[in-house]
Z-matrix of the N, CA and C atoms (Angstrom, degrees):
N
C 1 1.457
C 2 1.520 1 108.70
N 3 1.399 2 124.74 1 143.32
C 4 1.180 3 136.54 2 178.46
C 5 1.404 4 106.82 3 -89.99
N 6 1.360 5 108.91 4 156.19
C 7 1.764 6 105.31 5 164.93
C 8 1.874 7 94.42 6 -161.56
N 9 1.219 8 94.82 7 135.87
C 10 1.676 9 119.20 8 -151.18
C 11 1.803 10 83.14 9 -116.63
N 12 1.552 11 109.65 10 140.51
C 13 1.602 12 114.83 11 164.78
C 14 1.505 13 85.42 12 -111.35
N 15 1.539 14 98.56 13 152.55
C 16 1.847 15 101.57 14 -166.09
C 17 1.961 16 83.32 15 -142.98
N 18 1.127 17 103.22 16 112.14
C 19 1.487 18 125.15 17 -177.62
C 20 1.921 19 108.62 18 -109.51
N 21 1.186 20 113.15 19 -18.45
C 22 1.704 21 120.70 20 -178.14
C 23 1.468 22 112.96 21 -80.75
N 24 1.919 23 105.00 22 88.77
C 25 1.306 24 97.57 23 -177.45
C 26 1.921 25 120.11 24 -20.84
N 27 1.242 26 129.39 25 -53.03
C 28 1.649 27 139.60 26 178.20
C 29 1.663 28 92.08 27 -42.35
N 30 1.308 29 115.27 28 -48.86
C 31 1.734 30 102.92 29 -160.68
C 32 1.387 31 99.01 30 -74.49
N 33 1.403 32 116.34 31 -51.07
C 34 1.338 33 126.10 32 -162.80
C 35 2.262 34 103.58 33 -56.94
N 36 0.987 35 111.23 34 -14.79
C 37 1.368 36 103.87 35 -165.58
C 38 1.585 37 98.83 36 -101.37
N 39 1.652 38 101.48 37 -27.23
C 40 1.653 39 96.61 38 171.59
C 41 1.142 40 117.17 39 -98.96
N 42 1.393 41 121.12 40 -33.87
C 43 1.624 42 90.08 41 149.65
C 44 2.065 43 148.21 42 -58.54
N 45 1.437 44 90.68 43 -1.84
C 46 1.461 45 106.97 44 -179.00
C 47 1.257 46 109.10 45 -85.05
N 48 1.393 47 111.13 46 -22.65
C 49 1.513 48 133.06 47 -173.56
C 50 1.496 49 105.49 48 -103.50
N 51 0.790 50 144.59 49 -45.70
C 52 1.630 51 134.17 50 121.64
C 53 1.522 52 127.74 51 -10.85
N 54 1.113 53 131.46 52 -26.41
C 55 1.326 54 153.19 53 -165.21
C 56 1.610 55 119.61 54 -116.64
N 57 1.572 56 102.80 55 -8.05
C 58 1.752 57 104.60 56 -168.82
C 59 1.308 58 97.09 57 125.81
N 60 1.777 59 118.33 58 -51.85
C 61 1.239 60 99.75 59 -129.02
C 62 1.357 61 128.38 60 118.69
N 63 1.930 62 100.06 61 -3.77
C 64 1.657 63 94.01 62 -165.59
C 65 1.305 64 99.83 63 -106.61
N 66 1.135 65 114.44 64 -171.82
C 67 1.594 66 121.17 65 -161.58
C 68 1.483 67 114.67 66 -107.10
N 69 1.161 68 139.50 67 150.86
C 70 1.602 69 118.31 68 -159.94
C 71 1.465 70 113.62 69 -54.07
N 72 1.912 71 116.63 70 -28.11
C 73 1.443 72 103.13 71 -173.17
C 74 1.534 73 114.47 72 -99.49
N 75 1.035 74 101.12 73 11.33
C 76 1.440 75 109.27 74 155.83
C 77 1.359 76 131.05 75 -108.98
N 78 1.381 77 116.44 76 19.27
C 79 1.280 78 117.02 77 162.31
C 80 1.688 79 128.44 78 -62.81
N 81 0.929 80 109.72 79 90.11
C 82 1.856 81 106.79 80 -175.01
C 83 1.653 82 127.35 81 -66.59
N 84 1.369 83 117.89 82 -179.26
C 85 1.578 84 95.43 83 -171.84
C 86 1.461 85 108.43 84 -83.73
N 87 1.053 86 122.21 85 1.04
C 88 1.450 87 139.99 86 -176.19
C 89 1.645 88 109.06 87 -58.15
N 90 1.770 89 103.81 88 -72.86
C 91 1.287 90 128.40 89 143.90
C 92 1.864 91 131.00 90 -18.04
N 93 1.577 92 91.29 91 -56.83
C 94 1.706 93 99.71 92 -179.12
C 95 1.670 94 104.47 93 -87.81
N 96 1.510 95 120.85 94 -22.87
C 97 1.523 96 97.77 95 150.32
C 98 1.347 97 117.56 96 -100.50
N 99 0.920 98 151.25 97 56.08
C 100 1.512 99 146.76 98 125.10
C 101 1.603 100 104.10 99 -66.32
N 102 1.698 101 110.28 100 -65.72
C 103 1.631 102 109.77 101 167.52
C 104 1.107 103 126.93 102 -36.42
N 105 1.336 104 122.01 103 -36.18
C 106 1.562 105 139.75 104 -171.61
C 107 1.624 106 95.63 105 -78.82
N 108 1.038 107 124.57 106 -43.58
C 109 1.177 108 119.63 107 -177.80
C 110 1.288 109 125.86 108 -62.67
N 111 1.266 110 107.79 109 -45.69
C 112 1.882 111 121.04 110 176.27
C 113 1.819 112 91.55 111 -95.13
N 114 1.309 113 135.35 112 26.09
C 115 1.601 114 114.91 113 139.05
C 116 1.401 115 99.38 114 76.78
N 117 1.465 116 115.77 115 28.82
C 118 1.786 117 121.90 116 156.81
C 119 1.107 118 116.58 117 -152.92
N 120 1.019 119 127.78 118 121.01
C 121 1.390 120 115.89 119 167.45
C 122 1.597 121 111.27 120 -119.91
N 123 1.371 122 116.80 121 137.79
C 124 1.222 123 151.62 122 -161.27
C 125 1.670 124 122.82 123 -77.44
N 126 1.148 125 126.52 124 80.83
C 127 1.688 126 112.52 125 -173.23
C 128 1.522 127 114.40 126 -87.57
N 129 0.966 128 118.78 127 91.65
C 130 1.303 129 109.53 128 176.78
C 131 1.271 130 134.34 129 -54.57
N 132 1.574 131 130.54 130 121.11
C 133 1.380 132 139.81 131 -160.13
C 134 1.445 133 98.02 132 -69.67
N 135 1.794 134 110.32 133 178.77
C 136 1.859 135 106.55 134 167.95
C 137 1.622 136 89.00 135 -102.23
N 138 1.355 137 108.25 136 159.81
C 139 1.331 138 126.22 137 172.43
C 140 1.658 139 96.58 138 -90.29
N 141 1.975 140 102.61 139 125.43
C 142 1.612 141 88.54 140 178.36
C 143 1.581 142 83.86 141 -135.95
């Protein structure tokens, strides 16, 4: 399994949108296996 840190405000908003919509600390395990399922899972960077 891959796992990507995504720091590019552009990535970070489509992967959030990819995700629901939720925000990195609300990502649930629900969320992190859907990724798990399709063979990526997603770390979302902080926006600085």
């Amino acid at each position: 399994m891959e796992c990507y840190t995504v720091s590019d405000p552009e990535l970070v908003r489509a992967a959030r949108s990819l995700a629901g919509g939720t925000t990195p600390d609300e990502i649930d395990s629900g969320t992190r296996e859907r990724f798990a399922d399709s063979g990526l899972i997603v770390r979302l960077g902080s926006l600085e």
